[in-house]
C-alpha positions in Angstrom: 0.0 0.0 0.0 1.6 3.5 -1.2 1.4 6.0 1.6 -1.8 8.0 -0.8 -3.9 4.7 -0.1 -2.6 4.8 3.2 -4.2 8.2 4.0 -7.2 7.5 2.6 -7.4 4.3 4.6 -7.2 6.8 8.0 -9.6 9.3 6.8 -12.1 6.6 6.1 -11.3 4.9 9.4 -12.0 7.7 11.2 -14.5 9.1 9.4 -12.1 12.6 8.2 -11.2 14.3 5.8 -8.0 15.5 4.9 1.6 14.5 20.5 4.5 13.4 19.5 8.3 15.3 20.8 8.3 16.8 16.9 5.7 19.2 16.3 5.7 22.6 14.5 5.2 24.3 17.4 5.5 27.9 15.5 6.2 29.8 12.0 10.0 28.7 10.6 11.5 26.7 8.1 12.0 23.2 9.2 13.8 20.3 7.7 13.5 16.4 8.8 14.0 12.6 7.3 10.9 10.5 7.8 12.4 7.3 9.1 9.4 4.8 9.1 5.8 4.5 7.6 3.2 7.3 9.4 0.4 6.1 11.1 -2.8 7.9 10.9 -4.3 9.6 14.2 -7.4 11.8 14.9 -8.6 14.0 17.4 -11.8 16.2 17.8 -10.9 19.6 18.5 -14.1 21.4 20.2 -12.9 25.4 20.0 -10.5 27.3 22.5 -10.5 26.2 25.9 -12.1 22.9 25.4 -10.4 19.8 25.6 -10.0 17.9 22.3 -10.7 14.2 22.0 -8.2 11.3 20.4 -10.8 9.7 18.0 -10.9 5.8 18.6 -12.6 5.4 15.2 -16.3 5.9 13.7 -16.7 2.0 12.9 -15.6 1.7 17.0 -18.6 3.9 18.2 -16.6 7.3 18.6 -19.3 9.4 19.9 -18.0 12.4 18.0 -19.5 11.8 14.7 -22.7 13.2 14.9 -24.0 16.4 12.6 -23.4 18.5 16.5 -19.3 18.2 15.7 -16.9 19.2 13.0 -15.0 15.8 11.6 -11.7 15.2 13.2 -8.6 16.4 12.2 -6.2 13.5 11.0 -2.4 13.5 12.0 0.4 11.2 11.3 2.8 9.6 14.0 6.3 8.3 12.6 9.9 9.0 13.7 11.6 11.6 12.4 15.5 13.0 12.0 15.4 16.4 13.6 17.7 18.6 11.9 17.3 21.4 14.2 18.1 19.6 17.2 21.3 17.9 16.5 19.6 15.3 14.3 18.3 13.9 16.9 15.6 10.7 16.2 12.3 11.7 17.5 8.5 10.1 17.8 6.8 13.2 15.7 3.0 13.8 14.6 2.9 15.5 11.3 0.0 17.2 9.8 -2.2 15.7 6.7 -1.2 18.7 4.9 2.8 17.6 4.9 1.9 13.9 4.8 -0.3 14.5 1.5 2.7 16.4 0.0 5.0 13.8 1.0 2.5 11.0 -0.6 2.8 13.0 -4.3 6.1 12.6 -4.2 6.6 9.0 -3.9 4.6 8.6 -7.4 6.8 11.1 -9.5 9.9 9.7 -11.2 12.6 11.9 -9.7 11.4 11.7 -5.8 9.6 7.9 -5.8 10.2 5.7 -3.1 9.3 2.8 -1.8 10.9 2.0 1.7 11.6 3.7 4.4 13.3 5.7 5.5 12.6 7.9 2.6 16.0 8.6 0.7 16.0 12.4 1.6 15.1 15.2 3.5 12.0 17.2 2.9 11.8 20.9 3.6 8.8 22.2 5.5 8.0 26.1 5.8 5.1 26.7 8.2 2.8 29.8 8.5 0.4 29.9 11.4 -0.8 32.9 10.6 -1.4 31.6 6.8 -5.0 30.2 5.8 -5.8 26.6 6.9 -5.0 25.1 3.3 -1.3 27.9 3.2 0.1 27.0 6.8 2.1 24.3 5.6 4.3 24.4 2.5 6.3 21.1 1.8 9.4 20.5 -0.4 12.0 17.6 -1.2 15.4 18.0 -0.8 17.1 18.4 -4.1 19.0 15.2 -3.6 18.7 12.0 -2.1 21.3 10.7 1.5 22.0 7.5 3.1 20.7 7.9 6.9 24.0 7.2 8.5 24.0 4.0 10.5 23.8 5.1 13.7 20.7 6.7 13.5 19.1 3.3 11.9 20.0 1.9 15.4 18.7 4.4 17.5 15.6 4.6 15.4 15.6 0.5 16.0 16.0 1.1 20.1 13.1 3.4 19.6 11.2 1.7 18.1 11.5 -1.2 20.4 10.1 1.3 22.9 7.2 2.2 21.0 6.0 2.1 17.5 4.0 4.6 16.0 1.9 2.0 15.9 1.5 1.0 19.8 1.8 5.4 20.1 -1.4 5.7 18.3 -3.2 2.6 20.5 -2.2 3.6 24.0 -3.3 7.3 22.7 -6.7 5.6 21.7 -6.8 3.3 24.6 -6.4 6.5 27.0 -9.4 8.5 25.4 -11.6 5.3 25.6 -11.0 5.2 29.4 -11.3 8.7 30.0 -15.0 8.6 28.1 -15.3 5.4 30.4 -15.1 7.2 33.5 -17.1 10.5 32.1 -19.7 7.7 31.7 -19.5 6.7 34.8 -19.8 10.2 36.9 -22.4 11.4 34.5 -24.1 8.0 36.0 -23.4 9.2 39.4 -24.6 12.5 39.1 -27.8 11.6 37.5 -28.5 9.2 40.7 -28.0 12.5 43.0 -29.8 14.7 41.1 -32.8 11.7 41.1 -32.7 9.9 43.6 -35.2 7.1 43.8 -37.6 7.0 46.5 -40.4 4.2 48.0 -44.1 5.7 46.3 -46.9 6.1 49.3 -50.3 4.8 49.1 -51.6 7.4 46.2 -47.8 7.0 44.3 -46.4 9.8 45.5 -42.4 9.6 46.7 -42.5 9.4 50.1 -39.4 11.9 51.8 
């Protein structure tokens, strides 16, 4: 599966449309290696000063998807080679917008791939105060680099830590017991608020 059928595999998953330590945190120019295939994540973001929701998936019974709430916005976990910290291998989530770009490139001639890591660097410029669709511009580096050895084997120690696999489920696995106790206090505080009392002789509670 190319990394375009990949991404339409997440959005359909979790019903979308197009946390890691690497994040573009603000405007810059920023340049990285994607070291291993992204994994699709989604959260519900609710507006400013809410707290957002890690989607668990629409065929799982996320209680998101309803006409009341925007679709989720879909991420990608993967490591990455940080080349503004050192080079430094790090667990990253990377927006659609980047991952999109990155999935054009792997079908045309002079930038196709089809293992990872991918043979070179790609060059991200990011504009938060741009437009949605402008924030995030997304280039290749003009030629391709062997990942030097070392950082195959600390990408391999990392990975035996956590995939971005296993990131994405223990993210899920979180949000599903965090909904399981909202349950359960919402439960609570409707037995507070109602309490049931024995009926008298004409039905009434009696207090």
């Amino acid at each position: 599966m190319n990394l375009k059928d990949q991404m339409n595999q997440g959005a359909k998953e979790y019903g979308a449309e197009g946390g890691g330590q690497f994040q573009f945190s603000k405007s810059g120019k920023y340049s990285l290696r994607i070291l291993c295939q992204p994994i699709a994540i989604a959260t519900h973001f609710f507006g400013q000063g809410n707290p957002s929701h890690v989607c668990v998936g629409k065929e799982k019974g996320c209680p998101f998807h309803t006409s009341d709430h925007k679709k989720p916005s879909v991420k990608f976990i993967t490591y990455v080679i940080d080349r503004q910290d050192e080079d430094k291998v790090k667990i990253a989530e990377l927006p659609w917008a980047v991952i999109s770009e990155v999935a054009d490139f792997q079908v045309e001639p002079e930038y196709a791939f089809e293992e990872y890591p991918i043979p070179y660097d790609i060059l991200v410029t990011v504009d938060k105060a741009a437009s949605p669709a402008d924030i995030y511009k997304t280039m290749a580096a003009r030629s391709n680099s062997e990942v030097p050895a070392e950082k195959i084997a600390e990408l391999e120690e990392r990975m035996k830590e956590k995939t971005p696999e296993k990131y994405v489920e223990q993210r899920k696995s979180k949000q599903v017991e965090k909904m399981e106790l909202e349950k359960q206090y919402d439960g609570d505080a409707q037995q507070q608020e109602a309490p049931d009392y024995p009926e008298g002789p004409e039905g009434e509670p009696t207090i």
